[in-house]
mmCIF file of the N, C-alpha and C atoms, coordinates in Angstrom:
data_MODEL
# 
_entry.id   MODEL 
# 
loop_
_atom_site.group_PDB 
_atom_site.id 
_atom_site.type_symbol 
_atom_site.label_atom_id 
_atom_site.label_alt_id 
_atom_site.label_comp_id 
_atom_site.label_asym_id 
_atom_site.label_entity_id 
_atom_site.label_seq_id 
_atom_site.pdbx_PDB_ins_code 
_atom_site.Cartn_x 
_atom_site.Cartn_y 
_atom_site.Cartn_z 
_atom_site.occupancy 
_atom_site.B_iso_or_equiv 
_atom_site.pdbx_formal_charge 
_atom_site.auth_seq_id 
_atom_site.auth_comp_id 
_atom_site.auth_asym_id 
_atom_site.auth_atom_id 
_atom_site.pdbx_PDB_model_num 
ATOM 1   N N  . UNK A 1 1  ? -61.056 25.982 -98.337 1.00 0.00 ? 1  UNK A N  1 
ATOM 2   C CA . UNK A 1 1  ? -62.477 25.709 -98.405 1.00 0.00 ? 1  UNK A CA 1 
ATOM 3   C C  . UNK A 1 1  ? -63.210 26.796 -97.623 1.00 0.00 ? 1  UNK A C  1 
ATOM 4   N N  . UNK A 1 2  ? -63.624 27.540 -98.175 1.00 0.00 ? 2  UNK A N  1 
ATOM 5   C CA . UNK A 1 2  ? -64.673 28.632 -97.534 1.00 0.00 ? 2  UNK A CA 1 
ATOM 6   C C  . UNK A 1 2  ? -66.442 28.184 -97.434 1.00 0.00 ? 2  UNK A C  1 
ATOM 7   N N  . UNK A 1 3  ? -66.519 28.014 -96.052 1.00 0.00 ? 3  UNK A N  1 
ATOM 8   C CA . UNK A 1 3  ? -68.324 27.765 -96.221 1.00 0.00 ? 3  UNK A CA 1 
ATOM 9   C C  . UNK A 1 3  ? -68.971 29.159 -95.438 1.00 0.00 ? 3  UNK A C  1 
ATOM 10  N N  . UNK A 1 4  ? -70.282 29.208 -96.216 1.00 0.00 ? 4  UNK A N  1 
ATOM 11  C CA . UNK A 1 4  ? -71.152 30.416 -96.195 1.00 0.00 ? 4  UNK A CA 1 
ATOM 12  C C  . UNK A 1 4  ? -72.237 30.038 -94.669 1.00 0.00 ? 4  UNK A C  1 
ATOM 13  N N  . UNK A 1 5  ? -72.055 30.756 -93.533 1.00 0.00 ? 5  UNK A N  1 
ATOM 14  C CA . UNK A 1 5  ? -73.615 30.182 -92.943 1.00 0.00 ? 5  UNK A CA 1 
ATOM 15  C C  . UNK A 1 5  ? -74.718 31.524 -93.190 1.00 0.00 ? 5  UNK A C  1 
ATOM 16  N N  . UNK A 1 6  ? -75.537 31.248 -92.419 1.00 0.00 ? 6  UNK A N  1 
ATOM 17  C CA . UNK A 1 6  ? -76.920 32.140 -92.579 1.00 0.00 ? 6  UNK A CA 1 
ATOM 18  C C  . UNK A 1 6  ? -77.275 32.759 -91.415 1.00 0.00 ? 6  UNK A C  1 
ATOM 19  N N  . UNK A 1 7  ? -76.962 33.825 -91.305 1.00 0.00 ? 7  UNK A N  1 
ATOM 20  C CA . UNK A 1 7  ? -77.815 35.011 -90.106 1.00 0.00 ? 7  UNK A CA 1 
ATOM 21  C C  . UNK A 1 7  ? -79.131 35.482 -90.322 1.00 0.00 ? 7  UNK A C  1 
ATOM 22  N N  . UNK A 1 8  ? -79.571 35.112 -89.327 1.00 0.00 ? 8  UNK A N  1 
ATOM 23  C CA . UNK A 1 8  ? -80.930 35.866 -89.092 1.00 0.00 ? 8  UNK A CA 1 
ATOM 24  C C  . UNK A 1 8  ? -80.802 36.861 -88.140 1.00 0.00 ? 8  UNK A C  1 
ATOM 25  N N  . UNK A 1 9  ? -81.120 38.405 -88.625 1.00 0.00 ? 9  UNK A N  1 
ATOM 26  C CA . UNK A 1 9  ? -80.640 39.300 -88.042 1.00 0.00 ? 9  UNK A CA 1 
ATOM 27  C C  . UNK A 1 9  ? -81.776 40.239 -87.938 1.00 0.00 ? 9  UNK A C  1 
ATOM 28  N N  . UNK A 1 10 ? -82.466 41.066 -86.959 1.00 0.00 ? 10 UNK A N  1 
ATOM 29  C CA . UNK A 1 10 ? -83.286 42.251 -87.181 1.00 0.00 ? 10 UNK A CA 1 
ATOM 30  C C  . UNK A 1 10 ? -82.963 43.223 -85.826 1.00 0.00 ? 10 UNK A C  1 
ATOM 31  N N  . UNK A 1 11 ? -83.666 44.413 -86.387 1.00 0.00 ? 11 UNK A N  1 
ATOM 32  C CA . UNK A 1 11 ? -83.370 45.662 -85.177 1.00 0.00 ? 11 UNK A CA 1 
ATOM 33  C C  . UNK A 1 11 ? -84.158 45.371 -84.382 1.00 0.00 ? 11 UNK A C  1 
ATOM 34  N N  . UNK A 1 12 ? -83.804 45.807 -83.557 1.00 0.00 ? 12 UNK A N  1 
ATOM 35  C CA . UNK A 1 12 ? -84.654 45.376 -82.073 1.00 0.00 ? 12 UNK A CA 1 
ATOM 36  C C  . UNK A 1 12 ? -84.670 47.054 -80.911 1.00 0.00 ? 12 UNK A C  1 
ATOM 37  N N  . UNK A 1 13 ? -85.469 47.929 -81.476 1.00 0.00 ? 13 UNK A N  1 
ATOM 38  C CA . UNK A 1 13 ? -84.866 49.429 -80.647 1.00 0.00 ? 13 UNK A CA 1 
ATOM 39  C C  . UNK A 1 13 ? -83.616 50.062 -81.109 1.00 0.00 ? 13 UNK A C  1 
ATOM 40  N N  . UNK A 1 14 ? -83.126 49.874 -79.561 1.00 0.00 ? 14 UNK A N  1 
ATOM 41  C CA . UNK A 1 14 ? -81.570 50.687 -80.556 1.00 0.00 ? 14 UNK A CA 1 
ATOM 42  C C  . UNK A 1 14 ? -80.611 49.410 -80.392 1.00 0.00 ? 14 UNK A C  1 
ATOM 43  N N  . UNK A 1 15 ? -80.465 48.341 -80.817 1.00 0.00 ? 15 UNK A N  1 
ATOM 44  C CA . UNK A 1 15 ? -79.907 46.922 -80.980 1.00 0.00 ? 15 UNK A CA 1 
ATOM 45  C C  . UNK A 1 15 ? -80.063 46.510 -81.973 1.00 0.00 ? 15 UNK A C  1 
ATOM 46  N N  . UNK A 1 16 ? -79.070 45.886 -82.906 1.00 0.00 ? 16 UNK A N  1 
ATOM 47  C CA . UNK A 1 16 ? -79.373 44.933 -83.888 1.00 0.00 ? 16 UNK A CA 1 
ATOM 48  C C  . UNK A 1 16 ? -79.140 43.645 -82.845 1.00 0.00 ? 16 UNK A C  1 
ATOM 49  N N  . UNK A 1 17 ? -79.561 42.477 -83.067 1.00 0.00 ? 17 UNK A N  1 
ATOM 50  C CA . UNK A 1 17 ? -79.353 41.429 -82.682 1.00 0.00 ? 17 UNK A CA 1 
ATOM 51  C C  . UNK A 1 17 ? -79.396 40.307 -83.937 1.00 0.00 ? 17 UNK A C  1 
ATOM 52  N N  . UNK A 1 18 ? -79.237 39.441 -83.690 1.00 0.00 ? 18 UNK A N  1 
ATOM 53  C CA . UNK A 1 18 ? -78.778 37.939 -84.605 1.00 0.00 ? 18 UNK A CA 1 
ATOM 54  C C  . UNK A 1 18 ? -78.279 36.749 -84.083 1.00 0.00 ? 18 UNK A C  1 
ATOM 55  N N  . UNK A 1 19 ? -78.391 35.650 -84.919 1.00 0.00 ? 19 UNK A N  1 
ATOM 56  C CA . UNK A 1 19 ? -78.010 34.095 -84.691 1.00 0.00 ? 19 UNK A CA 1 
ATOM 57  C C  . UNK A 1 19 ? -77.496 33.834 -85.976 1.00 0.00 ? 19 UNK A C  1 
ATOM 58  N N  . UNK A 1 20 ? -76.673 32.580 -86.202 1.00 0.00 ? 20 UNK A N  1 
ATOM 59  C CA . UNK A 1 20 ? -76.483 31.952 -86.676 1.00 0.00 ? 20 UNK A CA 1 
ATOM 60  C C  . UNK A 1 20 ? -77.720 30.655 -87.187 1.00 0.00 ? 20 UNK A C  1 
ATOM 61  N N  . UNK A 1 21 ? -77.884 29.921 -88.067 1.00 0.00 ? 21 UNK A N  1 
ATOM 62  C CA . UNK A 1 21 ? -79.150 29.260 -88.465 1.00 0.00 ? 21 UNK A CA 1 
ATOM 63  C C  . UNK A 1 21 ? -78.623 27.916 -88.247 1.00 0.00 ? 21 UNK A C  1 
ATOM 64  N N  . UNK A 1 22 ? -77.022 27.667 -88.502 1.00 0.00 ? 22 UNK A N  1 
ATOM 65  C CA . UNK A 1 22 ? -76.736 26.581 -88.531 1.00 0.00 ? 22 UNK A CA 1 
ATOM 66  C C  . UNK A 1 22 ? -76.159 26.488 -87.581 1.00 0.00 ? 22 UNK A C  1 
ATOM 67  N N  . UNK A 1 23 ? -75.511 26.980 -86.489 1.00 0.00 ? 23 UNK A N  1 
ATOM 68  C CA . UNK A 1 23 ? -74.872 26.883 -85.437 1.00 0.00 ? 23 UNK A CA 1 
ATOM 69  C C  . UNK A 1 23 ? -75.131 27.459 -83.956 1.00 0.00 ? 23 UNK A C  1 
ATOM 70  N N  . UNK A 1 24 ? -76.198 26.663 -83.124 1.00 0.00 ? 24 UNK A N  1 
ATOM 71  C CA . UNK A 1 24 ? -76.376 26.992 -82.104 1.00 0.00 ? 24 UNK A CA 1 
ATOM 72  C C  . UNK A 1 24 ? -75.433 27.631 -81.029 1.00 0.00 ? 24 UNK A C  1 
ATOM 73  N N  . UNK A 1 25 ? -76.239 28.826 -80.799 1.00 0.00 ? 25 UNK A N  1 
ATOM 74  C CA . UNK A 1 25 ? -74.909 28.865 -79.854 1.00 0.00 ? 25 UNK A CA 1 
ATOM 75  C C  . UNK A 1 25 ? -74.247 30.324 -80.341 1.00 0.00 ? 25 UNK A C  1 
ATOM 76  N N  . UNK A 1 26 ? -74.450 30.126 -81.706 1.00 0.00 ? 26 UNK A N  1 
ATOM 77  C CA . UNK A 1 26 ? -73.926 32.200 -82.170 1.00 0.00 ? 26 UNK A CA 1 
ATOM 78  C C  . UNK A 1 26 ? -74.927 32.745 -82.254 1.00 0.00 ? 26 UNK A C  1 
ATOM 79  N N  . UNK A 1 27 ? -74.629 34.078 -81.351 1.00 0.00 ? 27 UNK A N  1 
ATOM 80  C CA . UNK A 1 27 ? -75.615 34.602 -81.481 1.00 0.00 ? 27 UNK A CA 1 
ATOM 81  C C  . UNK A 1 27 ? -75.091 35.975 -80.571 1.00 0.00 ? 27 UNK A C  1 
ATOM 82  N N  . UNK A 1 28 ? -75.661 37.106 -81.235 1.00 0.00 ? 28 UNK A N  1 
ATOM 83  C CA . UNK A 1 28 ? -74.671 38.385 -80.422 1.00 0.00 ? 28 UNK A CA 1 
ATOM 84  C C  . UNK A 1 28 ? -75.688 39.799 -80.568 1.00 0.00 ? 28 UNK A C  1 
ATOM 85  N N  . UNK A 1 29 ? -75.518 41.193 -80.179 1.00 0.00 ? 29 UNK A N  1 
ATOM 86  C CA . UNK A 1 29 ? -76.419 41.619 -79.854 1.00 0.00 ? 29 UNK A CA 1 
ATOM 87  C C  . UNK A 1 29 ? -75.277 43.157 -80.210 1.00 0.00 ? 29 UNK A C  1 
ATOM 88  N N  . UNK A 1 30 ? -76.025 43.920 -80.590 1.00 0.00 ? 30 UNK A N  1 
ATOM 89  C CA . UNK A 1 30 ? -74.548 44.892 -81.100 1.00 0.00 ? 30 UNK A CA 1 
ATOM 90  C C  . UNK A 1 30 ? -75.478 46.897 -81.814 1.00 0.00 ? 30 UNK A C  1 
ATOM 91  N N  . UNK A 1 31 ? -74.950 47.689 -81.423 1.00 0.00 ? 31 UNK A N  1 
ATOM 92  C CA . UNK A 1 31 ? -75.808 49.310 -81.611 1.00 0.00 ? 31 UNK A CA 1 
ATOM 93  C C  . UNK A 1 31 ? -75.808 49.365 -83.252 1.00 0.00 ? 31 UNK A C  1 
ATOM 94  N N  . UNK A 1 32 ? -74.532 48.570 -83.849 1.00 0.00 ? 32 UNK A N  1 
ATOM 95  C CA . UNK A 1 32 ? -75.229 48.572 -85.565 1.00 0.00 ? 32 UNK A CA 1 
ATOM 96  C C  . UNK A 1 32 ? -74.971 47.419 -86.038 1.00 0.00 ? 32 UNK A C  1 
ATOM 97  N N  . UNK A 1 33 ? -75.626 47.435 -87.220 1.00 0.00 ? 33 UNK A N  1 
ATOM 98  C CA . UNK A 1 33 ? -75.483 46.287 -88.467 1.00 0.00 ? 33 UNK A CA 1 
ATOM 99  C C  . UNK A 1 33 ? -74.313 45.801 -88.264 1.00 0.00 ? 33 UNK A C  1 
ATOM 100 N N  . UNK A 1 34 ? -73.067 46.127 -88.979 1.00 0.00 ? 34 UNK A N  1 
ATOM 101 C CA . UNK A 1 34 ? -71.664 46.267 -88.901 1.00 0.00 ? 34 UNK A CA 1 
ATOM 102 C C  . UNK A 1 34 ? -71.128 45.812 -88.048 1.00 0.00 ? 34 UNK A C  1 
ATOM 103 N N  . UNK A 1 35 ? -71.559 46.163 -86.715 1.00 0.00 ? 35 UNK A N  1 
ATOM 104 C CA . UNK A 1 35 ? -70.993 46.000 -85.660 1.00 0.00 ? 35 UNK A CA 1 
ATOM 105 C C  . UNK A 1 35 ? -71.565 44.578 -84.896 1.00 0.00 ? 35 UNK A C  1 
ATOM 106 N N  . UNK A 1 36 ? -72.706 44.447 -85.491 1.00 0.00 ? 36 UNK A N  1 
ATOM 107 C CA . UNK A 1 36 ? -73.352 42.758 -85.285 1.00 0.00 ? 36 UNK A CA 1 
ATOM 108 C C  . UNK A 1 36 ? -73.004 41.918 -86.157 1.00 0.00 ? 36 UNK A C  1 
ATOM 109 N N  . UNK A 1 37 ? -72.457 42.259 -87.379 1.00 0.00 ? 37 UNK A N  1 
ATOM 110 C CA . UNK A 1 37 ? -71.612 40.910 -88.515 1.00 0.00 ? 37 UNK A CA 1 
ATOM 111 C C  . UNK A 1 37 ? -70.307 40.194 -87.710 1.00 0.00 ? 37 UNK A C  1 
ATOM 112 N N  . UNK A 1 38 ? -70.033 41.641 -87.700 1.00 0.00 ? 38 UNK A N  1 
ATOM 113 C CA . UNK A 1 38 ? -68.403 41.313 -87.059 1.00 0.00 ? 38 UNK A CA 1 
ATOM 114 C C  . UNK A 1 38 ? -68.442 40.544 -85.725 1.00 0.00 ? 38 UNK A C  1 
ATOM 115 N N  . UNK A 1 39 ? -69.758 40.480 -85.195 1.00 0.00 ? 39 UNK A N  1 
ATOM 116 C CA . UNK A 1 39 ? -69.076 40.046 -83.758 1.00 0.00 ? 39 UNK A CA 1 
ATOM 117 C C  . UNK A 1 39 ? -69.888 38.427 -83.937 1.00 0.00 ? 39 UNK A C  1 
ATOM 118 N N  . UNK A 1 40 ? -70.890 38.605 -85.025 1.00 0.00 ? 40 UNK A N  1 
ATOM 119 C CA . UNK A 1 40 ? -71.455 37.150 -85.540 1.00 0.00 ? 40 UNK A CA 1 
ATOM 120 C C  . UNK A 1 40 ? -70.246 36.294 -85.785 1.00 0.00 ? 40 UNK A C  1 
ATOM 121 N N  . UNK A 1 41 ? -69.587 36.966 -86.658 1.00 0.00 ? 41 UNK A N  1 
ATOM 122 C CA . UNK A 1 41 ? -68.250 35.997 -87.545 1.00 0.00 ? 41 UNK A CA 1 
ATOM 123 C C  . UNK A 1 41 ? -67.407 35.845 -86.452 1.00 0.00 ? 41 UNK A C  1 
ATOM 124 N N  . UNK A 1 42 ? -66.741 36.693 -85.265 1.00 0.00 ? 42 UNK A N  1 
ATOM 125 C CA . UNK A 1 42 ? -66.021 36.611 -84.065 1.00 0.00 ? 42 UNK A CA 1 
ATOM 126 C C  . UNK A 1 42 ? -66.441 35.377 -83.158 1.00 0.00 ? 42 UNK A C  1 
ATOM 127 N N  . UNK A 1 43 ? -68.032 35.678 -83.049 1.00 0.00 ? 43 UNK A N  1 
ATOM 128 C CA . UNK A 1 43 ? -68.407 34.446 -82.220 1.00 0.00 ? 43 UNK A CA 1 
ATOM 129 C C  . UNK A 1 43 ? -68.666 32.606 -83.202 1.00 0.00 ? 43 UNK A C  1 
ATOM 130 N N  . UNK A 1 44 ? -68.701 32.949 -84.509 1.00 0.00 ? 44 UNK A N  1 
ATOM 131 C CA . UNK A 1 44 ? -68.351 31.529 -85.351 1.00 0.00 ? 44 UNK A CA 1 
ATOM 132 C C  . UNK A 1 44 ? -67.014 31.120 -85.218 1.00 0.00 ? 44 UNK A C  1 
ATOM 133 N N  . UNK A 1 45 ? -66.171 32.071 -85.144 1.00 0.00 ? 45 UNK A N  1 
ATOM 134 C CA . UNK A 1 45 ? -64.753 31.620 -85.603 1.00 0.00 ? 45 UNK A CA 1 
ATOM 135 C C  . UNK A 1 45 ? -64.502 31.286 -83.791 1.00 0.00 ? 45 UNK A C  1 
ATOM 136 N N  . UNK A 1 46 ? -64.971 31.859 -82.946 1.00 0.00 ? 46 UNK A N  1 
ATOM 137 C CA . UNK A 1 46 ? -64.450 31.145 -81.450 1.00 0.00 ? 46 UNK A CA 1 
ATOM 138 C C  . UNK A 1 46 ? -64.838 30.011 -81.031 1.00 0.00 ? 46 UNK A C  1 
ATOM 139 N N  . UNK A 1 47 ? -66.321 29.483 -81.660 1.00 0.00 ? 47 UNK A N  1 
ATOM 140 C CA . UNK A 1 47 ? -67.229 28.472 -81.262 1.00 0.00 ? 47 UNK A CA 1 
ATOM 141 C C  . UNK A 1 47 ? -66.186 27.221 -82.108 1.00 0.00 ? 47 UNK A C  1 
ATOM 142 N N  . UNK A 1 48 ? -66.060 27.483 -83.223 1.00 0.00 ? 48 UNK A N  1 
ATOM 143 C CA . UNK A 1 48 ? -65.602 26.484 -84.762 1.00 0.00 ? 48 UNK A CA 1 
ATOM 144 C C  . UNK A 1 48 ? -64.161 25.817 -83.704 1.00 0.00 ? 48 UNK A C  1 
ATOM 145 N N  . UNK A 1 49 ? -63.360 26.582 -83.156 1.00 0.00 ? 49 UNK A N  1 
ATOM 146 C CA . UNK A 1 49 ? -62.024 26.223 -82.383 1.00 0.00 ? 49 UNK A CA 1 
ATOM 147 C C  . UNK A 1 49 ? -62.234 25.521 -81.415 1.00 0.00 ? 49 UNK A C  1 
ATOM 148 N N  . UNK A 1 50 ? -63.307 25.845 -80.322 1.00 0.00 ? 50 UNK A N  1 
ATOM 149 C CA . UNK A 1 50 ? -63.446 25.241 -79.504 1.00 0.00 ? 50 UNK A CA 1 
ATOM 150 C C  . UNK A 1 50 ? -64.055 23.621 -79.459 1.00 0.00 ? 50 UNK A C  1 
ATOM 151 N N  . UNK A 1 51 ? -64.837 23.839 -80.800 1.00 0.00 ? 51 UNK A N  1 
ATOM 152 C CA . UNK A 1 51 ? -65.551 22.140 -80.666 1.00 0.00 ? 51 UNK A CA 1 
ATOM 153 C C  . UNK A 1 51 ? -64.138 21.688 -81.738 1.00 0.00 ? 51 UNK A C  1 
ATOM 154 N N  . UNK A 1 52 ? -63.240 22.595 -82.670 1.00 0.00 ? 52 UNK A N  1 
ATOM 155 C CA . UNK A 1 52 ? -61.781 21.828 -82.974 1.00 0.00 ? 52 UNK A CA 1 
ATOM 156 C C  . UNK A 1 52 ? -61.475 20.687 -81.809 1.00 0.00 ? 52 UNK A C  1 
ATOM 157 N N  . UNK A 1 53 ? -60.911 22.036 -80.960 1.00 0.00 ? 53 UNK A N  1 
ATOM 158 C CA . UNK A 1 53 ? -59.894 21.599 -79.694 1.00 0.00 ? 53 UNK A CA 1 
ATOM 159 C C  . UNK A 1 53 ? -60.688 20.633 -78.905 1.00 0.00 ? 53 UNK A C  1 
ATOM 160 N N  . UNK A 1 54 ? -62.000 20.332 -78.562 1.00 0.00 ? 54 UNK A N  1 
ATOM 161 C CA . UNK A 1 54 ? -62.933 19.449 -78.397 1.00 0.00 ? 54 UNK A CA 1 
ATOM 162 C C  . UNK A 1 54 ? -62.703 17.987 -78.585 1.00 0.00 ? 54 UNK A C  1 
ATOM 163 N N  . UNK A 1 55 ? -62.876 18.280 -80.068 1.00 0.00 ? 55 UNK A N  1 
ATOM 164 C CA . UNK A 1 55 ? -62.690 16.837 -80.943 1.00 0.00 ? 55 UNK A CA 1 
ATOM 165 C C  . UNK A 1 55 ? -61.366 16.263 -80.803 1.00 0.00 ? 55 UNK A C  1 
ATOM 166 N N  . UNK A 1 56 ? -60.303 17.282 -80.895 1.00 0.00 ? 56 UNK A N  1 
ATOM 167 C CA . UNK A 1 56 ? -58.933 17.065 -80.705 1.00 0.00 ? 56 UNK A CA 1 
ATOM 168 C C  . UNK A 1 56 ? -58.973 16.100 -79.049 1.00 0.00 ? 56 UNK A C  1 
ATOM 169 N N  . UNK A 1 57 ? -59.181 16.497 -78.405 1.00 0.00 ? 57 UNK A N  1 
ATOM 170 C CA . UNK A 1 57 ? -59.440 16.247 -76.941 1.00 0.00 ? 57 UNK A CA 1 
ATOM 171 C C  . UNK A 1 57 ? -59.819 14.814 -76.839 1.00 0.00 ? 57 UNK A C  1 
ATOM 172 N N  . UNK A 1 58 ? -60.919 14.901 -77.712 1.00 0.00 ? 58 UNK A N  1 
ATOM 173 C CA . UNK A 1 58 ? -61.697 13.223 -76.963 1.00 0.00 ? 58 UNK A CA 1 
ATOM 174 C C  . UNK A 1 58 ? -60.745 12.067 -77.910 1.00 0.00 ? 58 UNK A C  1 
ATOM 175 N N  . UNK A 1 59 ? -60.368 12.166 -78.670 1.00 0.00 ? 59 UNK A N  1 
ATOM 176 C CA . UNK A 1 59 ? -59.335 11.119 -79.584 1.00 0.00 ? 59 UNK A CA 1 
ATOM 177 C C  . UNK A 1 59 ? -58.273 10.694 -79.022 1.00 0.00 ? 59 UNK A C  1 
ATOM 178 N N  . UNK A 1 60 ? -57.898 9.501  -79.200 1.00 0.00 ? 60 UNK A N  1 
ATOM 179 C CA . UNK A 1 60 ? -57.181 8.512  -78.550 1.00 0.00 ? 60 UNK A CA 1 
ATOM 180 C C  . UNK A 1 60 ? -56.228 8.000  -79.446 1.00 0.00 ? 60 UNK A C  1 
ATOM 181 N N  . UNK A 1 61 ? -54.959 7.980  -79.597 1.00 0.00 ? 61 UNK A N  1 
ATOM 182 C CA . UNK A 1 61 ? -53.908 7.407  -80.332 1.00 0.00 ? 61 UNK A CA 1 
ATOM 183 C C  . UNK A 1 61 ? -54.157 8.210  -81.562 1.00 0.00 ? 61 UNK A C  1 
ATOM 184 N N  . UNK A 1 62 ? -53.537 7.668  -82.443 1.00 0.00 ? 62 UNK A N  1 
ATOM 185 C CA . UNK A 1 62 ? -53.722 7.909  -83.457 1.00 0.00 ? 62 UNK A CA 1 
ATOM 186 C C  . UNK A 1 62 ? -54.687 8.080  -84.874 1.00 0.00 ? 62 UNK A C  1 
ATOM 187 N N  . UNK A 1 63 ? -54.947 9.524  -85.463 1.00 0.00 ? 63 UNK A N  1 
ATOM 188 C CA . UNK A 1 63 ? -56.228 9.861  -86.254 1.00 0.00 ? 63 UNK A CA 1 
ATOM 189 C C  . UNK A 1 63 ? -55.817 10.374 -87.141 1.00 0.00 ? 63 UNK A C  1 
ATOM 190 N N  . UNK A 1 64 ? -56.713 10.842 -88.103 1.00 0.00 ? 64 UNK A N  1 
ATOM 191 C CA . UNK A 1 64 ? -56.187 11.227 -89.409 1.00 0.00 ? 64 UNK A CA 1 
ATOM 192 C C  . UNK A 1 64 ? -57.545 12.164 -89.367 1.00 0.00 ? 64 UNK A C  1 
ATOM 193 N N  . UNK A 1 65 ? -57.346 13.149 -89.648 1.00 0.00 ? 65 UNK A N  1 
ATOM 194 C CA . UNK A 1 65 ? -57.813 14.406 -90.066 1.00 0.00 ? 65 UNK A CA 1 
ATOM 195 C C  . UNK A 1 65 ? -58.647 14.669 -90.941 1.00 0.00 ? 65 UNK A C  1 
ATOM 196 N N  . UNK A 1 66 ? -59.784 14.576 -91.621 1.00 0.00 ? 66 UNK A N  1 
ATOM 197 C CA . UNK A 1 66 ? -59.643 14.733 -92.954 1.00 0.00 ? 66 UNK A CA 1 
ATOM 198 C C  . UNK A 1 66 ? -60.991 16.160 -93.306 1.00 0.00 ? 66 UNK A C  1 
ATOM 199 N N  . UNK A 1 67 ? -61.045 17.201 -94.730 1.00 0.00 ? 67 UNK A N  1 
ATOM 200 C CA . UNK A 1 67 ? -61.788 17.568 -95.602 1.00 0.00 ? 67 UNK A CA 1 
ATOM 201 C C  . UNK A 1 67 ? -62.953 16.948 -95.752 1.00 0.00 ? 67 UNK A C  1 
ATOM 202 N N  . UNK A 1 68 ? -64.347 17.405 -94.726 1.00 0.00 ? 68 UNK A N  1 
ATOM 203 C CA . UNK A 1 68 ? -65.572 16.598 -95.939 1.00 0.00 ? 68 UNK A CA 1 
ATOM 204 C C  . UNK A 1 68 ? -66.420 18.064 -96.097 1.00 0.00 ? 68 UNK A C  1 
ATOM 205 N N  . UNK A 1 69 ? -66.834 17.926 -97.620 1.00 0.00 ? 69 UNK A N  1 
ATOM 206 C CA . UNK A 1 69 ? -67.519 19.484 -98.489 1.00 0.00 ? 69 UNK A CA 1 
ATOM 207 C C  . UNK A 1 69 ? -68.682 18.484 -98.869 1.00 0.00 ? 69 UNK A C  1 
ATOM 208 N N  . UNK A 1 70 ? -69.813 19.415 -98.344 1.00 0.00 ? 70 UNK A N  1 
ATOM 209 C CA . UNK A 1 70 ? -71.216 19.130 -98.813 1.00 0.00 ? 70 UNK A CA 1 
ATOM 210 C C  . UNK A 1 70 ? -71.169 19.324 -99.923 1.00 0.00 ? 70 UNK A C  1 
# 
């Protein structure tokens, strides 16, 4: 299951900067374009694990996992 989010991204001097729209919290600051995707998607994919391992954390006995697609 691959989901798409949405950057809002503009130059700022000699900085691109950006956020994430749906996920508070990404958001990164980088000398090019390129170099601000990559560290957008770096900081989704570190945030996405941590509220994993999170959720994993607060559960008690036994759970079941599951797939939900908007």
């Amino acid at each position: 299951m691959t989901q798409t989010y949405s950057a809002v991204i503009r130059r700022d001097g000699e900085w691109w900067i950006g956020c994430l729209e749906e996920i508070p919290g990404v958001n990164a600051q980088a000398h090019t374009r390129e170099e601000l995707i990559d560290d957008l998607k770096s900081a989704l994919a570190d945030i996405l694990e941590l509220n994993r391992a999170d959720a994993m954390a607060a559960m008690e006995g036994e759970f079941e996992e599951i797939a939900i697609s908007l």
